[in-house]
FIKOLZA-1660 file (N, C-alpha, C; in steps of 0.1 Angstrom, whole numbers, plus 5000, padded with zeros to 4 digits):
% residues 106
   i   px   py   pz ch aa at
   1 3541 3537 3578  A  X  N
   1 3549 3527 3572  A  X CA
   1 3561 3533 3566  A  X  C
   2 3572 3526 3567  A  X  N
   2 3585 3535 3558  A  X CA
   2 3589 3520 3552  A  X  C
   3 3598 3526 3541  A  X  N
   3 3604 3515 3533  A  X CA
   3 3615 3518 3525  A  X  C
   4 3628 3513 3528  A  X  N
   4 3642 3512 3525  A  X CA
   4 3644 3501 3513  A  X  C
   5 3651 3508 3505  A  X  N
   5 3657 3499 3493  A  X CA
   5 3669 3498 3497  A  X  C
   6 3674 3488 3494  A  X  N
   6 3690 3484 3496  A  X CA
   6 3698 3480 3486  A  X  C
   7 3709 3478 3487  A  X  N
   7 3712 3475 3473  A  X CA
   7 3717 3462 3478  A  X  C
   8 3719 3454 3467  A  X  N
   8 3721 3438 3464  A  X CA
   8 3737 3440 3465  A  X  C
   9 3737 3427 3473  A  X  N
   9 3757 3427 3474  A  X CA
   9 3761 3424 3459  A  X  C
  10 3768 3428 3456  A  X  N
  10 3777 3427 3444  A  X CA
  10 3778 3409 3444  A  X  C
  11 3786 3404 3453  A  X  N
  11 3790 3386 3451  A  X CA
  11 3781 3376 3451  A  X  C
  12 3766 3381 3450  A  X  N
  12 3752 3374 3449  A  X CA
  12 3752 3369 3433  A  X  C
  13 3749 3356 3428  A  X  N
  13 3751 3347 3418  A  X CA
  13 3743 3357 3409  A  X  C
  14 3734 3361 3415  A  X  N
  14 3725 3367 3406  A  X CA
  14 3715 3382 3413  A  X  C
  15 3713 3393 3406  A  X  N
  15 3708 3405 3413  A  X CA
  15 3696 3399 3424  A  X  C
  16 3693 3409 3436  A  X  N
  16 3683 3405 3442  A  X CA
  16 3675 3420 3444  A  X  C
  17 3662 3424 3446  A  X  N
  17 3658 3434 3451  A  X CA
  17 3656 3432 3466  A  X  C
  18 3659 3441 3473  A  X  N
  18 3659 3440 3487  A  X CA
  18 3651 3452 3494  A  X  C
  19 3638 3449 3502  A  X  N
  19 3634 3462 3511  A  X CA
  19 3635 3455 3521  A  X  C
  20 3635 3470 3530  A  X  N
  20 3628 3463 3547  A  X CA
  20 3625 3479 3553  A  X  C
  21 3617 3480 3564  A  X  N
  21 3607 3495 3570  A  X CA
  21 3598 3490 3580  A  X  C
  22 3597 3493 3585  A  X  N
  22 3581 3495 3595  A  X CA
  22 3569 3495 3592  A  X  C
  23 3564 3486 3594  A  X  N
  23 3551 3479 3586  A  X CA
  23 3541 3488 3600  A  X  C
  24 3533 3496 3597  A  X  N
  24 3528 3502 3612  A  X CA
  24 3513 3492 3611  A  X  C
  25 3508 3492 3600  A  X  N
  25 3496 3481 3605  A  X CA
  25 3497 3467 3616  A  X  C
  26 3509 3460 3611  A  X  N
  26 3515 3452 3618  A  X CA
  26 3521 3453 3627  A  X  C
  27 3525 3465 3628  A  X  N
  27 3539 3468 3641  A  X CA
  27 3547 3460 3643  A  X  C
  28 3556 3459 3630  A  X  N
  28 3563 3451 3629  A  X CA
  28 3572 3454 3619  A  X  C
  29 3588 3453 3622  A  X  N
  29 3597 3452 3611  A  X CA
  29 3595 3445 3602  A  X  C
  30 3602 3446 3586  A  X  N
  30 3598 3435 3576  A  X CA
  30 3615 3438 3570  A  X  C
  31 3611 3424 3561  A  X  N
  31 3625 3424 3555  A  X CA
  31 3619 3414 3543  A  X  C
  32 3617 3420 3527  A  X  N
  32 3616 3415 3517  A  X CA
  32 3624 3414 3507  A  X  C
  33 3627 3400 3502  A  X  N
  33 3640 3399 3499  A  X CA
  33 3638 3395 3483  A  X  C
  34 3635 3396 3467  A  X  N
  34 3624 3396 3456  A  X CA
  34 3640 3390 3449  A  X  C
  35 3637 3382 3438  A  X  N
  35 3647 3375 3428  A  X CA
  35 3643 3394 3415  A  X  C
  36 3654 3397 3412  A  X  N
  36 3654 3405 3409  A  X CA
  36 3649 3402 3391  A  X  C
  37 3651 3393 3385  A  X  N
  37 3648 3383 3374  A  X CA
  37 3645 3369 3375  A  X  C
  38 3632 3365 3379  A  X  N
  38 3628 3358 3387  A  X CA
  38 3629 3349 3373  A  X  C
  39 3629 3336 3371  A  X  N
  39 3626 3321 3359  A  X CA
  39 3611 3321 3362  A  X  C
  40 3606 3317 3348  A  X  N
  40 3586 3315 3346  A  X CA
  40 3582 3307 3354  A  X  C
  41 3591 3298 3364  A  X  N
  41 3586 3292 3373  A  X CA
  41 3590 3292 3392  A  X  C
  42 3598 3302 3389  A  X  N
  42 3600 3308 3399  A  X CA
  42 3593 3312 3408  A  X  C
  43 3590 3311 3421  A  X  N
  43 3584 3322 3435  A  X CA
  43 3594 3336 3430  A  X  C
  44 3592 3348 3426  A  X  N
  44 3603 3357 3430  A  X CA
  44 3604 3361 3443  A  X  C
  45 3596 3356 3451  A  X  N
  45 3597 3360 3469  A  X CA
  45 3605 3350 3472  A  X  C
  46 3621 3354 3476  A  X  N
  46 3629 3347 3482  A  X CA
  46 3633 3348 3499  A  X  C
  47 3628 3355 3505  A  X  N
  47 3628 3357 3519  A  X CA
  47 3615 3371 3519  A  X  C
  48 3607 3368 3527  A  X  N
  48 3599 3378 3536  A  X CA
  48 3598 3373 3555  A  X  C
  49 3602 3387 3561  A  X  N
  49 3601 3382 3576  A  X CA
  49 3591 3396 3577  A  X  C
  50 3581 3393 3587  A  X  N
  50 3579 3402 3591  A  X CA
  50 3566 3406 3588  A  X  C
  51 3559 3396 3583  A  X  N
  51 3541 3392 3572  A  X CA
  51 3531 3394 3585  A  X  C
  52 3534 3386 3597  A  X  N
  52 3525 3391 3606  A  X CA
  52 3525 3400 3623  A  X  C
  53 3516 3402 3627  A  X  N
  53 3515 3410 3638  A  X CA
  53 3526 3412 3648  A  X  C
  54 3533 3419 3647  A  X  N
  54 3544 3421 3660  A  X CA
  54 3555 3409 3655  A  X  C
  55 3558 3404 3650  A  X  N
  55 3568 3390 3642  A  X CA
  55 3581 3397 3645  A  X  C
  56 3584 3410 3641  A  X  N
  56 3600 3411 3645  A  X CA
  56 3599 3426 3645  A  X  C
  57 3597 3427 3666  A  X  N
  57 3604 3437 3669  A  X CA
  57 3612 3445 3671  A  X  C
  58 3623 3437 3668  A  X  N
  58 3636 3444 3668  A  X CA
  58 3646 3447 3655  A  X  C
  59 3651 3460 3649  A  X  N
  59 3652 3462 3637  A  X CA
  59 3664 3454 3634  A  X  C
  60 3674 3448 3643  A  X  N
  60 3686 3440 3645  A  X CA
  60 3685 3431 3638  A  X  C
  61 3671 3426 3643  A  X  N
  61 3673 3409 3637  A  X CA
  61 3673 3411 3620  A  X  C
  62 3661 3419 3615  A  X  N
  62 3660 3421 3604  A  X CA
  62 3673 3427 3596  A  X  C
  63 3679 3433 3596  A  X  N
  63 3691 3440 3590  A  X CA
  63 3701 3425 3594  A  X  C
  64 3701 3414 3607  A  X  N
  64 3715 3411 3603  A  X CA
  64 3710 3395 3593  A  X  C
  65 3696 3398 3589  A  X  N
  65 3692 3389 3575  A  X CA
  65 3694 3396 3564  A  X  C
  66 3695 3404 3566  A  X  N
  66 3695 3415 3554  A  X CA
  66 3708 3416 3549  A  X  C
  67 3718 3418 3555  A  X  N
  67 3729 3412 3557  A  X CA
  67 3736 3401 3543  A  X  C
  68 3732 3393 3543  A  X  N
  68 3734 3381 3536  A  X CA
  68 3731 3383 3522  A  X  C
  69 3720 3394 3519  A  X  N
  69 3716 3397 3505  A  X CA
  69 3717 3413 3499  A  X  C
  70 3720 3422 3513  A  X  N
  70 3722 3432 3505  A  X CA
  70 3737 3443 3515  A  X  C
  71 3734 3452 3510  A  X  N
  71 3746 3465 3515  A  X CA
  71 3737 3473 3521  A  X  C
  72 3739 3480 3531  A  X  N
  72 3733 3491 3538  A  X CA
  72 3741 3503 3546  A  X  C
  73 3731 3518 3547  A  X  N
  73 3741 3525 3555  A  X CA
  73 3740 3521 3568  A  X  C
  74 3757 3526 3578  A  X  N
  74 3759 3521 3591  A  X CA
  74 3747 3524 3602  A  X  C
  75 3741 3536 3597  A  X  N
  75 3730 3542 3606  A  X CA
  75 3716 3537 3606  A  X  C
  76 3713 3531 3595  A  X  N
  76 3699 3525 3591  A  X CA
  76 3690 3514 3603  A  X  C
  77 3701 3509 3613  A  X  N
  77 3693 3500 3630  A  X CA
  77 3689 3515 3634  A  X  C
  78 3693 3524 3628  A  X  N
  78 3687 3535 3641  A  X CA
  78 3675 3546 3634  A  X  C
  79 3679 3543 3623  A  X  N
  79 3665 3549 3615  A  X CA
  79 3653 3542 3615  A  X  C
  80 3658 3525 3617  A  X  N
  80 3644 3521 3619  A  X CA
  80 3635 3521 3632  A  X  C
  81 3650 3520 3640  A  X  N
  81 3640 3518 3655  A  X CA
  81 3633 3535 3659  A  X  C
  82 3638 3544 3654  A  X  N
  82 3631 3556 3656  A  X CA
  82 3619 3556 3648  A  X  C
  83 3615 3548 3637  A  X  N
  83 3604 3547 3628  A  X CA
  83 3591 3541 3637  A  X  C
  84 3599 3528 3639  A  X  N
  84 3591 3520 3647  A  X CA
  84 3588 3529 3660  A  X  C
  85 3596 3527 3667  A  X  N
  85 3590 3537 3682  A  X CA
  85 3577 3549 3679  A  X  C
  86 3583 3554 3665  A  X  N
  86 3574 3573 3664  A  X CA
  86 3557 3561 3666  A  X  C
  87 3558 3553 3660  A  X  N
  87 3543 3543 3657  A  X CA
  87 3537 3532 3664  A  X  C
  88 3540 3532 3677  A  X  N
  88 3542 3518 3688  A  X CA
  88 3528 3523 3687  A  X  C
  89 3517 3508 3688  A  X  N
  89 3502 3510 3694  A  X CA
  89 3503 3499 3701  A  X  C
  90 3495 3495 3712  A  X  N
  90 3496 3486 3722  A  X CA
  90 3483 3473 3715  A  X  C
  91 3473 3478 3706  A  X  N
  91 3462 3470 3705  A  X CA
  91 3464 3470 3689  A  X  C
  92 3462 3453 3688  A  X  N
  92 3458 3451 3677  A  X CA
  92 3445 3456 3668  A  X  C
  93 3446 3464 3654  A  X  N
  93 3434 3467 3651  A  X CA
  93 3422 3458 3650  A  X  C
  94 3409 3458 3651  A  X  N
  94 3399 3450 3650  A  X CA
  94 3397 3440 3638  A  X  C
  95 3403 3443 3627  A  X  N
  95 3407 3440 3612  A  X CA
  95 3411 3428 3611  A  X  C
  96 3424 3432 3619  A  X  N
  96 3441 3422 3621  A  X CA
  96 3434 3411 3626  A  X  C
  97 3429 3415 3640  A  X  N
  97 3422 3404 3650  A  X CA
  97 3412 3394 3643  A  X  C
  98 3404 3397 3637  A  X  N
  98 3396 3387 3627  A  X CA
  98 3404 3388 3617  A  X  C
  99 3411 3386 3610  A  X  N
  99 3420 3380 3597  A  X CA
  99 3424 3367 3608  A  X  C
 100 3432 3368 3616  A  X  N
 100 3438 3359 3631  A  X CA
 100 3429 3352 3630  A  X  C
 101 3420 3357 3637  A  X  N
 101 3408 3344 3642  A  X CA
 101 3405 3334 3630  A  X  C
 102 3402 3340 3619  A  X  N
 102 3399 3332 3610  A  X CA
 102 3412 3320 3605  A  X  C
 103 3421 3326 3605  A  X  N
 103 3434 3324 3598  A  X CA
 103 3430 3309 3605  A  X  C
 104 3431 3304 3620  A  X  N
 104 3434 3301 3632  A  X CA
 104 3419 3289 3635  A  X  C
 105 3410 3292 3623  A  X  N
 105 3399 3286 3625  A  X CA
 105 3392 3285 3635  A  X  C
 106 3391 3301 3644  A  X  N
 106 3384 3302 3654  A  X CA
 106 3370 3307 3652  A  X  C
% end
């Protein structure tokens, strides 16, 4: 699994904390987007993509959401896809698969 901090665009009303990396359990990109000073009644989870199995293979989509809430280096689409690639597995763990089934009420 790897995980990138990013910084919050400056012209955002208010701070946000931003990650996104290679989730290898999931094999899947993520992009988590946290109210940096969330209100007592607040969710501070303001965007997560990327929570389930295989959800976003491509590190593009995720960065050009990322986009919208933070700053990044120009190189980072290629730091991730080489993350992702070193970790590709074809089969879901046995774990994953029953969380699913259940999830799914099978």
């Amino acid at each position: 699994m790897s995980r990138h901090r990013l910084s919050s665009r400056s012209d955002l009303p208010r701070p946000v904390v931003v990650s996104c990396g290679w989730d290898a359990p999931l094999q899947t990109f993520f992009l988590q987007v946290e109210a940096a000073e969330p209100g007592p009644d607040e969710d501070p989870i303001l965007l997560w993509m990327g929570a389930d199995w295989r959800e976003q293979p491509d590190p593009g989509q995720i960065l050009e959401a990322a986009a919208r809430w933070a700053e990044f280096p120009p190189g980072l689409a290629a730091i991730l896809a080489r993350e992702g690639d070193a970790d590709r597995r074809d089969e879901r763990p046995p774990l994953l698969a029953a969380l699913s089934a259940m999830r799914r009420g099978s």
